[in-house]
C-alpha positions, 0 to 999 in steps of 0.5 A: 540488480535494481536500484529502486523499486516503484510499484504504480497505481492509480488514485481516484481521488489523489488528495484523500490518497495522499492523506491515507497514506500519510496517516499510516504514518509514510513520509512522501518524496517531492522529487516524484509529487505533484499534481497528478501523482504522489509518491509515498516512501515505503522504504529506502529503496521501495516507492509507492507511486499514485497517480490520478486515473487519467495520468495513470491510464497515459503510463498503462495504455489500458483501462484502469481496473474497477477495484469495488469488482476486481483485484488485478494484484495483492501487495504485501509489506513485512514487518519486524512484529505483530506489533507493528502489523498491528498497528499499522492495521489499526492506523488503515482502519481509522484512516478509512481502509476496509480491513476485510479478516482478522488476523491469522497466526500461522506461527512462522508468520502472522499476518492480517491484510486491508483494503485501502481507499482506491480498493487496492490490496495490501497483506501485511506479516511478521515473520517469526524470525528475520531469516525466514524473510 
């Protein structure tokens, strides 16, 4: 079984990440910050790892993806309410994340997506019960 998750992506610009992410309301955790990469606490055992191109290229031995053209994944986060996917959504959009659909109520889960300021994907839903997770 895994400790700890860290997803990695790259961040064109690593101060306005930072920021982004902060005002959607993550905290960060300095063990795994610094200069050239930020890591953004999306639960207790999940961390969003930003690094800057350069550093992240140095990990990924590949070129990094040009997301104004392409998406090479889809990251989605769960939530305990539409509330809360609601309200992250409105936090994204006035942080500067492109919110590219409205909302979609398929009963058994509601859900809505946004873009962040890299051009990374990122659905968020609410199950219609915690079990169905």
């Amino acid at each position: 079984m895994h400790q700890q998750i860290f997803i990695t992506l790259p961040a064109k610009d690593l101060a306005r990440t930072k920021a982004f992410w902060q005002a959607l309301g993550y905290g960060l955790d300095p063990k795994f910050s610094g200069d050239n990469a930020v890591s953004v606490i999306l639960g207790e055992h999940i961390r969003l790892m930003l690094a800057n191109e350069e550093t992240f290229m140095h990990f990924s031995h590949k070129v990094v993806c040009d997301t104004s053209q392409a998406l090479e994944v889809l990251h989605a986060l769960s939530f305990d309410s539409r509330e809360h996917v609601d309200a992250l959504i409105a936090k994204a959009r006035a942080a500067g994340a492109v919110v590219p659909d409205e909302a979609e109520d398929h009963g058994f889960m509601y859900a809505q997506g946004f873009y962040d300021p890299d051009g990374h994907g990122w659905n968020c839903c609410a199950w219609s019960t915690p079990a169905d997770c």
